[in-house]
C-alpha positions in Angstrom: 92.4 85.6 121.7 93.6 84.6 118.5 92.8 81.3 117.1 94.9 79.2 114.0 92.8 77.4 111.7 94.7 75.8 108.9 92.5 76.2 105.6 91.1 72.8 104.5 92.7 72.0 101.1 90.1 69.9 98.7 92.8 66.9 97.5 90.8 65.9 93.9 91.6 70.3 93.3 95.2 70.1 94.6 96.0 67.0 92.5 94.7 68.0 89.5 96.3 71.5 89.5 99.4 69.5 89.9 98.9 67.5 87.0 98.3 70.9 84.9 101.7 72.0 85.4 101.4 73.9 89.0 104.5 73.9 91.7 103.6 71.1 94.1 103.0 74.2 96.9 100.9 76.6 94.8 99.0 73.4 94.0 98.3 73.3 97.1 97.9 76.7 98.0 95.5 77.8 95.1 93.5 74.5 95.8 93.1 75.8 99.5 91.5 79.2 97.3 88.9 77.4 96.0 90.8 76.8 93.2 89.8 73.8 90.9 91.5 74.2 87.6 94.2 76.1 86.0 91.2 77.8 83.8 91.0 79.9 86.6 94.3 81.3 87.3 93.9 82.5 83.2 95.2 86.2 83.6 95.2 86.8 79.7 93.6 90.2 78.7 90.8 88.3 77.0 90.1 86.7 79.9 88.3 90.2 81.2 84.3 90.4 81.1 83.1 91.5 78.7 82.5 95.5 78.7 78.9 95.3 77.2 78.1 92.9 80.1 78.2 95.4 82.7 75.0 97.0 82.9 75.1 101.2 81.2 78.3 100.9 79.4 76.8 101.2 76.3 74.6 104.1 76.7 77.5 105.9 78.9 79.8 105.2 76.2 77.2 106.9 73.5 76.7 109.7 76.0 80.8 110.4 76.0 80.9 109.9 72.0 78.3 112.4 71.5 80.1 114.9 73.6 83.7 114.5 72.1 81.9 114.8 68.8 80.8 117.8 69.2 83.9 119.1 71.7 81.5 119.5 74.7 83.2 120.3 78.1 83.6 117.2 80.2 84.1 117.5 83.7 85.4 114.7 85.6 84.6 114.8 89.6 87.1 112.4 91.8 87.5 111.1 94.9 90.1 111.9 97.0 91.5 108.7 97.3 94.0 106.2 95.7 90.6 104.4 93.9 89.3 107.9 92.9 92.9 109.2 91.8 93.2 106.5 89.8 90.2 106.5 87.8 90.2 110.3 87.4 93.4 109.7 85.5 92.7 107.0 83.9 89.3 108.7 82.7 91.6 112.2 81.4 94.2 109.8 79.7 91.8 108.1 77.8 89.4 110.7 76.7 92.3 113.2 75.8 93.6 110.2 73.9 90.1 110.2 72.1 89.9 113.7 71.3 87.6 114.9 74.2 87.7 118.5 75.9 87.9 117.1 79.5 89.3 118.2 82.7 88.9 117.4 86.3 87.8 118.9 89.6 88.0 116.5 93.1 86.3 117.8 96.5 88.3 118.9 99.3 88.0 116.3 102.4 87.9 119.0 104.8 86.1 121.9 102.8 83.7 119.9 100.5 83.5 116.5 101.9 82.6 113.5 99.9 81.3 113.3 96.4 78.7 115.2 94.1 77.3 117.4 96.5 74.9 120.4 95.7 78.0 122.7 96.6 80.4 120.6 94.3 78.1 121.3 91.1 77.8 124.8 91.7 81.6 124.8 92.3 81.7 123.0 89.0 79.7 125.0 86.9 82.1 127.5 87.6 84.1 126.0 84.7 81.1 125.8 82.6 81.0 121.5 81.6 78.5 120.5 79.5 78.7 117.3 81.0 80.0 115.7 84.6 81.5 112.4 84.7 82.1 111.3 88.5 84.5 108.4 89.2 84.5 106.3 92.5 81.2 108.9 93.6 78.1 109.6 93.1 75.5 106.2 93.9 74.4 108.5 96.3 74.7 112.2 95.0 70.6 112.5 94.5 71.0 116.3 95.7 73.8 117.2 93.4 72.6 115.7 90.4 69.9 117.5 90.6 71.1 120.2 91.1 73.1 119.8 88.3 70.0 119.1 86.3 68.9 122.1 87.2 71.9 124.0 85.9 71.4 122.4 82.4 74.5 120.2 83.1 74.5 116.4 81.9 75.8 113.6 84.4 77.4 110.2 84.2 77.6 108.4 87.2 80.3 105.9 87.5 80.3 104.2 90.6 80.8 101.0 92.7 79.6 101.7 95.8 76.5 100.3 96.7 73.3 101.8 96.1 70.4 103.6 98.7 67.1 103.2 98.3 67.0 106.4 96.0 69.0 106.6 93.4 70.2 110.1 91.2 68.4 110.9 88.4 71.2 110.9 86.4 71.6 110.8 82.3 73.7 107.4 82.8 74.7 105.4 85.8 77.3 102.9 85.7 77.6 100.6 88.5 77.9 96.7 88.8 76.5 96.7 92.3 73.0 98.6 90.9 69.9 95.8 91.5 69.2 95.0 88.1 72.9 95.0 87.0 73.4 91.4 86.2 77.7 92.0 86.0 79.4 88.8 87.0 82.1 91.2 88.9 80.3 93.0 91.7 83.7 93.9 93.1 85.0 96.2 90.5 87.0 99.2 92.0 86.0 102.6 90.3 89.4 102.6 88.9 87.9 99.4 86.9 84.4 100.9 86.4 85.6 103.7 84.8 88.1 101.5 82.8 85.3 99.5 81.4 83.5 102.8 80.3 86.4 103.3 78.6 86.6 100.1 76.6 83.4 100.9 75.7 83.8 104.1 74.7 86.7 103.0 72.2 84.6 100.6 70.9 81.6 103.1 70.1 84.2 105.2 68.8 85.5 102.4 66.2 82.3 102.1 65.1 81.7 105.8 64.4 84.7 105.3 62.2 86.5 107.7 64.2 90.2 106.6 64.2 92.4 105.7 61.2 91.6 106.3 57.5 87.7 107.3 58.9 88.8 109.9 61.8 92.1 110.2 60.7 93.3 109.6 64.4 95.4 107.3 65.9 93.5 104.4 67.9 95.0 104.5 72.1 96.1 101.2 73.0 94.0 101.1 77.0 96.3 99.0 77.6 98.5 101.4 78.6 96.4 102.3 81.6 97.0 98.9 83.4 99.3 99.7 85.4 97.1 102.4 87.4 94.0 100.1 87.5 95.9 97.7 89.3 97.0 100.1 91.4 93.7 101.9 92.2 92.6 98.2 92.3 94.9 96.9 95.0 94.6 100.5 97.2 90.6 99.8 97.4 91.0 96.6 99.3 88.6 95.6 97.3 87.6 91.5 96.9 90.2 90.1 93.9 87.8 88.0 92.3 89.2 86.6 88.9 87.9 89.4 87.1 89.9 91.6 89.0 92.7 89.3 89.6 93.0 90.0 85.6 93.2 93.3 86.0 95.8 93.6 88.9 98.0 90.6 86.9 98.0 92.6 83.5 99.1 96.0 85.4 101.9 94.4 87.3 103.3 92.9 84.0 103.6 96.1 82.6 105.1 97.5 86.1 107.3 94.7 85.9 108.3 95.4 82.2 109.3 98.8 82.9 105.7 100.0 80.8 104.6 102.2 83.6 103.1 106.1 83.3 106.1 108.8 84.5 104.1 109.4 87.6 104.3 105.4 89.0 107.9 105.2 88.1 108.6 108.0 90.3 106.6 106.8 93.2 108.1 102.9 93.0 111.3 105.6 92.9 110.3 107.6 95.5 109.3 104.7 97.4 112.5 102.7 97.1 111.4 99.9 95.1 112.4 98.4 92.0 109.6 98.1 89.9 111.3 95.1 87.8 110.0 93.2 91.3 106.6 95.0 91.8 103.8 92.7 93.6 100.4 93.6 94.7 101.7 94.7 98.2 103.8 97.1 97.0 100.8 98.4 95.4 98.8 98.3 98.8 101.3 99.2 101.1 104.0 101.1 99.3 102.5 103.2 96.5 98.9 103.7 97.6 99.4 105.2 101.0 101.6 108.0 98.8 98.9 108.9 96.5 96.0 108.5 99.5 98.8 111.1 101.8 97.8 114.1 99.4 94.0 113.5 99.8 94.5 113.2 104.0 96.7 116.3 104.5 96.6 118.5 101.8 94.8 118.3 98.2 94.3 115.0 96.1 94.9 117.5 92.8 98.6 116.1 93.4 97.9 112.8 93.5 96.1 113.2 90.2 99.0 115.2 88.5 101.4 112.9 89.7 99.1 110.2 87.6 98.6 111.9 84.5 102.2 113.7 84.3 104.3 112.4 81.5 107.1 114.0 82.2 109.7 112.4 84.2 111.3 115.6 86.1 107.4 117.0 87.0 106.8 113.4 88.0 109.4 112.9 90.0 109.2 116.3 91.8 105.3 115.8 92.6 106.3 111.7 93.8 108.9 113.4 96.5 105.8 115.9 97.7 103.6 112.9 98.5 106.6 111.4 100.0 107.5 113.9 102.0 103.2 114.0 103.0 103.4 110.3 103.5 106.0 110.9 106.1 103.9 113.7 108.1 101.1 111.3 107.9 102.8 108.8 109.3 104.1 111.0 112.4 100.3 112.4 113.0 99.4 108.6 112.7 101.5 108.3 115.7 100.5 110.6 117.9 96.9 110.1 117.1 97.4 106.2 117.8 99.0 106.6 121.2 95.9 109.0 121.9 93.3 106.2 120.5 94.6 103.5 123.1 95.2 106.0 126.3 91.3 106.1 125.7 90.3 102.8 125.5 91.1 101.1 129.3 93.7 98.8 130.2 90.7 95.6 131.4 89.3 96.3 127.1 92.8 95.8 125.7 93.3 93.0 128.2 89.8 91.5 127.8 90.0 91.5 123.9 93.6 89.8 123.9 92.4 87.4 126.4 89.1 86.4 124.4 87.1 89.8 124.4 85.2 88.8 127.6 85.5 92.2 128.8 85.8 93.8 125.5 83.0 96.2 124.2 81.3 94.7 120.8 82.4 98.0 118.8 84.5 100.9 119.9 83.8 104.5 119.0 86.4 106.9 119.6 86.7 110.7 119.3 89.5 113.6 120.2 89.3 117.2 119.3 92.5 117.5 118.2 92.6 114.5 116.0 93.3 115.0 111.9 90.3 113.9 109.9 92.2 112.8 107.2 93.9 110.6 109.4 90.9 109.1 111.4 90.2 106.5 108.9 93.9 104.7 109.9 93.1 105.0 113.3 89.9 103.3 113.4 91.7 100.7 111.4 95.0 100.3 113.5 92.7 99.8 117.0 90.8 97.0 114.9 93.6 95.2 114.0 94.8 95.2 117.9 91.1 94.6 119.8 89.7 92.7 116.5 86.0 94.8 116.9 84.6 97.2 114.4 85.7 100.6 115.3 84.8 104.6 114.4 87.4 107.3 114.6 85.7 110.7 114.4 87.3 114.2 114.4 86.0 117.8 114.3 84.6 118.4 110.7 82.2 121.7 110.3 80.7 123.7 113.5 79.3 121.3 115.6 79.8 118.5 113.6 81.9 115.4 114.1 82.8 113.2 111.2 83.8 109.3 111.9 85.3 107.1 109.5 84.9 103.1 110.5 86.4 99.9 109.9 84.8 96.3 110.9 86.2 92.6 111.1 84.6 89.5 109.3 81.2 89.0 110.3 79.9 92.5 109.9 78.7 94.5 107.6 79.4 98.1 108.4 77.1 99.9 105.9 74.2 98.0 107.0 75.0 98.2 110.5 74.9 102.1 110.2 71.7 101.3 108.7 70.3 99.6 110.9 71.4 102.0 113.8 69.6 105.2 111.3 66.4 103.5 111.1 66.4 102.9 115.4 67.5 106.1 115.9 66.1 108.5 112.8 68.0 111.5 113.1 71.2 110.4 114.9 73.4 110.2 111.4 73.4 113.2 109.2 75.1 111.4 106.7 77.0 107.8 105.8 78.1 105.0 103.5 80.7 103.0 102.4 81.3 98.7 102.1 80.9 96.1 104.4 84.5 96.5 105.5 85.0 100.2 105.7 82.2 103.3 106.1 82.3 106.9 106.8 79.3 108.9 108.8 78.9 112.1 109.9 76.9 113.1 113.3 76.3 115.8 115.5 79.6 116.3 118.4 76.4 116.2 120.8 75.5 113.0 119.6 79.2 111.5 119.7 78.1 109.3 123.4 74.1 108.0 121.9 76.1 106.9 118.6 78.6 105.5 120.4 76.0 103.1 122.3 73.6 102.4 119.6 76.8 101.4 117.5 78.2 99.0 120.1 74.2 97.6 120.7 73.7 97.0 116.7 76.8 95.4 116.7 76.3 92.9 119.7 73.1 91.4 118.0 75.0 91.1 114.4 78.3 89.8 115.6 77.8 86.1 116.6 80.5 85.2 119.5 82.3 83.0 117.1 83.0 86.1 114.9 84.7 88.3 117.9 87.7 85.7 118.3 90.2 86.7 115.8 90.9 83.8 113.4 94.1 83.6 111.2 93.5 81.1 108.1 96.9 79.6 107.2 98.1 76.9 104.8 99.8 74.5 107.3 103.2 74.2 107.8 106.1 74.9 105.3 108.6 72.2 104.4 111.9 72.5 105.5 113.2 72.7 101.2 110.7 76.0 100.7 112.4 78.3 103.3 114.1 79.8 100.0 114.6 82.7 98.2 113.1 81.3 95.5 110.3 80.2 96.9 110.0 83.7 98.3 110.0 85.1 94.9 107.6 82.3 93.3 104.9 83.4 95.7 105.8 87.3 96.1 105.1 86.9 91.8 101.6 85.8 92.2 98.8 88.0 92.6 97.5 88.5 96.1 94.5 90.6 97.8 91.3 90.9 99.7 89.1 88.4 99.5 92.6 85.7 98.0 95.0 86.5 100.9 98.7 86.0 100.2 99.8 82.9 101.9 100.2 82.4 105.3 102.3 79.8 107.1 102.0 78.4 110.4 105.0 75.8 112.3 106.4 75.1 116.1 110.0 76.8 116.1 112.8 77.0 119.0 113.7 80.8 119.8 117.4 80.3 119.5 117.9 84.3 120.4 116.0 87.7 120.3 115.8 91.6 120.0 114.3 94.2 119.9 114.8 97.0 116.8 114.3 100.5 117.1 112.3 99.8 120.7 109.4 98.4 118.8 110.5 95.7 116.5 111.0 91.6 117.9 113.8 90.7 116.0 114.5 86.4 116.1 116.6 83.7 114.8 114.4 80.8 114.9 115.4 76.9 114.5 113.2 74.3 113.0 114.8 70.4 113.1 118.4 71.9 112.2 117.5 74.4 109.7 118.1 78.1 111.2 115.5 80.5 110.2 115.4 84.7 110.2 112.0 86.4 111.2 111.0 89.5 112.6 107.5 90.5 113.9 106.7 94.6 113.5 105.3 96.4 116.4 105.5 93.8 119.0 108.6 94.0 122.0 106.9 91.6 124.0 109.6 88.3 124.5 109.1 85.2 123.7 109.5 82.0 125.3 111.9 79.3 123.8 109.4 77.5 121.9 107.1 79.1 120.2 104.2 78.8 117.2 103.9 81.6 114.6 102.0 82.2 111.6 104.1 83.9 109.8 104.5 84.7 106.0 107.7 83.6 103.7 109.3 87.1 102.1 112.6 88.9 100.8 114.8 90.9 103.3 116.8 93.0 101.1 119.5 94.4 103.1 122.9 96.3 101.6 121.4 95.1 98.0 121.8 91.2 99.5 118.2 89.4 99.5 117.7 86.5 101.9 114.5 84.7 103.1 113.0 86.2 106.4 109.7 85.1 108.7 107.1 87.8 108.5 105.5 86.8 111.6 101.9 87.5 111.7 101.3 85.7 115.7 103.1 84.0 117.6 102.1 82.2 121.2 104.4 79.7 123.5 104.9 76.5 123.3 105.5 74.4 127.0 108.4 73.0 127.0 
């Protein structure tokens, strides 16, 4: 079952963001945020923390100073995601802008798995660094950085993910989410971590005198690395605080100004958009999913040279790859989808849609022939439609199944896994992740006993409350928004995890219907005598003639003519 709530909105907070000069509905909308004052919604650059408040920065940013000083090899070690991309080229940008001998190396899903294993240093000191800089990894990498210790190589651990209960013995570790970091921002992507080791960086570098008349080299505007912070930003679902709001609001300006790297021109290109009208959900739903294709199905090295590329003609030829890889994903998506729900059984679908009587409190699912670079989507597409925390897993190495997980509000998925390794010591091989997403790795003969210790974790953490699937709107629309240009005031702002776009909700008369491409409920709604176009993706099921939606206000660009269209979200009838 799914239940609308419309968001309290604190009055005192909406009226006094109207008196600062807000829109009447943003007013309202922000105030509904927890916004109180316009102070808040301050995207200037100097509005940013601080870099010398997050907990390291200056001793990692001595650490990298010392080594471009004397030309020491830096090595940086990614991720092979959008986050991990991102800060692995904003990290070579920057310290090839400084003067540093620096290149980069980024696991293999499949092959190497996830972040500064034992395996990846030795694979590493293949091309002999004097010092390893990982970006969106390595909390967790005790083993490898030992090992690299071992080898005589230094390591600087940038990081966001939280901490275990050992941590690396690493030169440096930067990380907001470390216990004694006291970092206003705990939700920094590693594309921002690493951005703030960079600020810091330059400013150790000024004072070593080592641009203009002192170094005789030019200073790097960071500035110019924006636009990929907000995108590595966005990809991460992670929570848009007002630190990070900062961030993603400065990098779509630039997008928006046309000040972009050659590598996201030719993927707004590639994607079809214009990025004179970038928003955050191009970001997450347009862009990303390109740059995470080449870390699913084939190499994230083409992600990254798409990133740090500044030629237009390499860029563009790399963008059309991940394109190309985007649209194979999406196919094995597909199939592996259709798959996911002939396993679950027709009473949990119906249960969960009914009010999850019958519904399991987590799901864990498995195929042998499912991709394991597409497992992760999986897990997150049978969440959306059953609203319980789910694992996909597929085949990794011999005997070895590796699951990647998504939850809903109310759980923590980290500390559920957590949970289910101390009451069952041995059952995971390996995990980690957020509260919203994790990975683990377990044996394929223990795929059925993770599979029930999951679900029974999860029944005592989820309260009952949390297993009905709640849509937060912000009441009904007024009949003089259903604009264009109300469409393009709120498509402007910045929207995310954690400060959801806004979301609508309002009784309508079906006045007809269809369905597009067997899988798409095309409508023409009516509300008093204004007519209204809206469209809700994958669902075919009809309507009745009155109906209630939550539904979004957006563009529909069609044939280069933009309208306002319904992005409907839920809908349930009406009597009448």
């Amino acid at each position: 079952m799914t239940r609308i709530d419309r968001r309290p909105v604190p009055p005192r907070a909406q009226w006094r963001l109207e008196q600062e000069g807000l829109p009447p509905l943003l007013a309202r909308i922000y105030a509904g945020r927890g916004i109180a004052g316009r102070q808040e919604l301050d995207y200037a650059f100097t509005s940013l923390l601080p870099p010398d408040t997050l907990t390291n920065t200056g001793a990692a940013a001595v650490l990298l100073a010392d080594a471009i000083a004397r030309q020491a090899r830096i090595l940086i070690v990614a991720d092979y995601d959008c986050d991990g991309a991102t800060a692995c080229a904003v990290g070579l940008r920057a310290l090839r802008a400084f003067g540093a001998r620096v290149d980069y190396l980024v696991p293999n899903r499949f092959t190497h798995g996830y972040g500064l294993s034992p395996d990846i240093v030795d694979l590493a000191a293949t091309m002999r660094p004097d010092l390893i800089v990982t970006v969106d990894n390595g909390i967790a990498s005790v083993d490898g950085v030992a090992r690299a210790r071992r080898l005589g190589i230094a390591t600087l651990i940038t990081d966001h993910h939280l901490p275990g209960e050992e941590l690396p013995v690493a030169d440096c570790i930067v990380n907001p989410n470390l216990p004694a970091c006291g970092f206003a921002s705990k939700h920094l992507a590693g594309v921002g971590v690493m951005f703030y080791v960079m600020l810091a960086l330059r400013a150790e570098l000024r004072q070593r005198r080592w641009f203009g008349d002192g170094g005789g080299r030019q200073e790097p505007k960071l500035a110019g690395l924006l636009d990929l912070v907000a995108l590595g930003t966005v990809a991460d679902v992670v929570r848009l605080d007002h630190n990070n709001r900062v961030l993603v609001s400065q990098g779509l300006r630039r997008i928006r100004q046309g000040r972009l790297t050659p590598g996201l021109r030719a993927l707004f290109r590639a994607a079809g958009r214009d990025p004179a009208r970038a928003s955050s959900v191009d970001l997450g739903f347009l862009i990303g999913p390109r740059i995470n294709a080449a870390g699913r199905l084939a190499d994230m090295s083409l992600g990254i040279e798409c990133l740090i590329a500044d030629d237009d003609g390499r860029a563009m030829n790399i963008a059309q790859e991940l394109d190309a890889l985007n649209r194979e994903r999406r196919e094995i998506e597909s199939g592996m989808q259709e798959q996911a729900l002939g396993q679950l059984a027709a009473s949990v679908i119906q249960g969960a849609d009914e009010g999850g009587i019958d519904a399991p409190a987590a799901v864990s699912l498995f195929d042998a022939e499912w991709h394991q670079g597409i497992v992760g989507i999986v897990a997150a597409r049978i969440k959306e439609r059953l609203h319980r925390p789910v694992f996909a897993f597929a085949r990794g190495d011999e005997n070895e199944l590796k699951g990647s997980g998504r939850s809903i509000p109310g759980l923590h998925l980290r500390d559920a896994l957590d949970l289910v390794a101390k009451r069952a010591p041995g059952l995971l091989s390996r995990f980690g992740g957020h509260a919203m997403a994790a990975g683990v790795t377990i044996r394929e003969s223990d795929f059925v006993g993770f599979r029930e210790a999951f679900a029974q974790v999860v029944d005592e953490l989820l309260s009952p409350a949390d297993r009905t699937r709640t849509l937060e709107t912000d009441g009904g629309l007024e009949a003089a928004y259903f604009t264009l240009a109300t469409a393009r005031l709120l498509e402007a702002e910045v929207w995310g995890q954690g400060f959801p776009a806004p979301l609508f909700d309002d009784d309508f008369i079906v006045e007809s219907q269809r369905v597009l491409k067997d899988k798409h409920l095309k409508l023409r709604l009516r509300k008093g005598t204004q007519r209204l176009e809206a469209i809700q993706f994958n669902f075919r099921e009809a309507p009745g003639n009155r109906i209630r939606a939550a539904y979004r206000l957006a563009i529909n660009d069609f044939n280069g003519v933009q309208t306002p269209q319904l992005l409907i979200e839920h809908l349930e009838n009406r009597p009448g």
